[in-house]
C-alpha positions in Angstrom: 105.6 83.4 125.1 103.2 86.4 123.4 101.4 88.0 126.3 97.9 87.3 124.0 99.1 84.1 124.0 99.5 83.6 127.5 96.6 85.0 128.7 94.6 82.7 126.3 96.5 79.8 128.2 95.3 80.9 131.2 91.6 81.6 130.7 92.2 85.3 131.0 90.7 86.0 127.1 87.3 85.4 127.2 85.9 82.3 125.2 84.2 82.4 122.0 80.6 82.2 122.1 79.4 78.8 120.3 76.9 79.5 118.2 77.3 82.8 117.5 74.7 85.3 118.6 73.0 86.0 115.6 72.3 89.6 116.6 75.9 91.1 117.2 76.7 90.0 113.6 78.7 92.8 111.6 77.9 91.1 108.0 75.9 88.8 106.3 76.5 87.6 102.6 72.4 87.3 102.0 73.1 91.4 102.7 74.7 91.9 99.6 73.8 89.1 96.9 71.4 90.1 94.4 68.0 88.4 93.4 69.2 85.2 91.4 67.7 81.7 91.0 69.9 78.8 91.6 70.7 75.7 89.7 70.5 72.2 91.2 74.4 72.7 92.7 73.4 75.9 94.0 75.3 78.0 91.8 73.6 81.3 90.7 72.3 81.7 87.6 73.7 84.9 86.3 71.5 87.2 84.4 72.5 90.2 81.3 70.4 92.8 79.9 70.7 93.7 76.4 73.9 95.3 76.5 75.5 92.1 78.1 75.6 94.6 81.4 74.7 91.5 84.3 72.1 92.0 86.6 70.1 90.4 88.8 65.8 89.6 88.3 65.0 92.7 89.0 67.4 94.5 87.3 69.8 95.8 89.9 73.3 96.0 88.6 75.6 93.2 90.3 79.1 91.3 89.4 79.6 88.3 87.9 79.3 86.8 91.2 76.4 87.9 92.1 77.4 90.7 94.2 75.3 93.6 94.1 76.9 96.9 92.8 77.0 100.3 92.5 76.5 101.4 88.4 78.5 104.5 88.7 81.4 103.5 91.4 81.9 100.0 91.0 82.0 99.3 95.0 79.9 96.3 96.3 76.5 98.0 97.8 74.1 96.3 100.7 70.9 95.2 99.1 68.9 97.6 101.5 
């Protein structure tokens, strides 16, 4: 048997914390959605700008997704 493995068996990994503690948290999704309303499913309602670019109510530039992006690279941005 693994050595991880083992040690799991026998209590020697530490347990996971249930819930999670909200303030050791490395990412949250709210952290990188754009401003969008939702419809009664809870599916965003995505949003273009005259050029058919898609954005969110305020303009920011996101992905079809909702995701918020950077206009000159592409990446996924934090909405901070």
């Amino acid at each position: 048997m693994e050595q991880p493995l083992q040690d799991f068996i026998e209590g020697r990994e530490p347990a996971v914390q249930v819930p999670p503690d909200h303030q050791k948290r490395s990412f949250n999704i709210q952290d990188i959605l754009g401003d969008f309303d939702c419809d009664e499913k809870g599916n965003i309602i995505v949003l273009q700008d005259e050029e058919g670019n898609i954005q969110d109510k305020t303009g920011r530039p996101t992905n079809e997704r909702g995701y918020l992006r950077d206009p000159v690279t592409g990446d996924i941005v934090e909405n901070f």
